[in-house]
C-alpha positions in Angstrom: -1.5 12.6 -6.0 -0.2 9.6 -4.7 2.2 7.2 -5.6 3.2 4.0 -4.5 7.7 3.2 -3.1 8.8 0.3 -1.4 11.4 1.7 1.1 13.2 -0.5 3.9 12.8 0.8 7.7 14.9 -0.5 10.9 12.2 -2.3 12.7 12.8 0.3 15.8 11.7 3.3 13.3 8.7 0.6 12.0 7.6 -0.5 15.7 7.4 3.3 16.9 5.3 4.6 13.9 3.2 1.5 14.3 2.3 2.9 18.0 2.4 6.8 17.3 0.0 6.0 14.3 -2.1 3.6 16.2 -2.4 6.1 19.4 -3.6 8.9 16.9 -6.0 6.7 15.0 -4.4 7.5 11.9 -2.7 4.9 9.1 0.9 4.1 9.0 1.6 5.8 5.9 -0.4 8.8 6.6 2.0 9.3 9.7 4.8 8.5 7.5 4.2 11.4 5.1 3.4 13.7 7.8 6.9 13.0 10.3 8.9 13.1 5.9 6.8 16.4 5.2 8.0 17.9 8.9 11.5 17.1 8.1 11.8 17.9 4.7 12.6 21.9 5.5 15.1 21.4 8.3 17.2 18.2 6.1 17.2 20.8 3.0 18.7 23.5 5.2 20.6 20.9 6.9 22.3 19.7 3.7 22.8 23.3 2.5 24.4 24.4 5.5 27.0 21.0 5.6 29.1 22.0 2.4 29.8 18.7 0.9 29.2 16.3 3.7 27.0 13.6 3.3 24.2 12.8 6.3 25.3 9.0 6.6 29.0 10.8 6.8 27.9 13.2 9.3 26.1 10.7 11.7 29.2 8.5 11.3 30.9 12.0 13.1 28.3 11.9 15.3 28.5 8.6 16.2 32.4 8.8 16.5 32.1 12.0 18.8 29.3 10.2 21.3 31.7 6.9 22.2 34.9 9.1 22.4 32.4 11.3 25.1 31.1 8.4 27.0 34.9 7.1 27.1 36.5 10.0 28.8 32.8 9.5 31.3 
């Protein structure tokens, strides 16, 4: 069954599903379920294993971690 959400994308995430789904010959949304599908068992496991922290907290870390590298570069 299907059912129809309006979600937002960046436009980067929108223009490379556009080409990955017009190089396979398959629809947008049909690529869209299969990349949320594929990442639905590692982001479950993923929030189990981060005790508390949120994923928009985590790839703020992230984020934080990657300029204070490329500053000590």
């Amino acid at each position: 069954m299907k059912i129809k959400r309006t979600i937002s994308l960046d436009q980067e995430v929108h223009d490379q599903v556009q080409v990955l789904a017009d190089k396979q010959g398959i629809g947008f949304s049909t690529l869209i379920n299969a990349i949320l599908k594929g990442g639905l068992d590692s982001t479950q496991e993923l929030v189990s294993a981060l005790s508390g922290v949120t994923i928009p907290r985590l790839l703020e870390i992230l984020t934080e971690e990657g300029k204070k590298k490329k500053k000590k570069k």
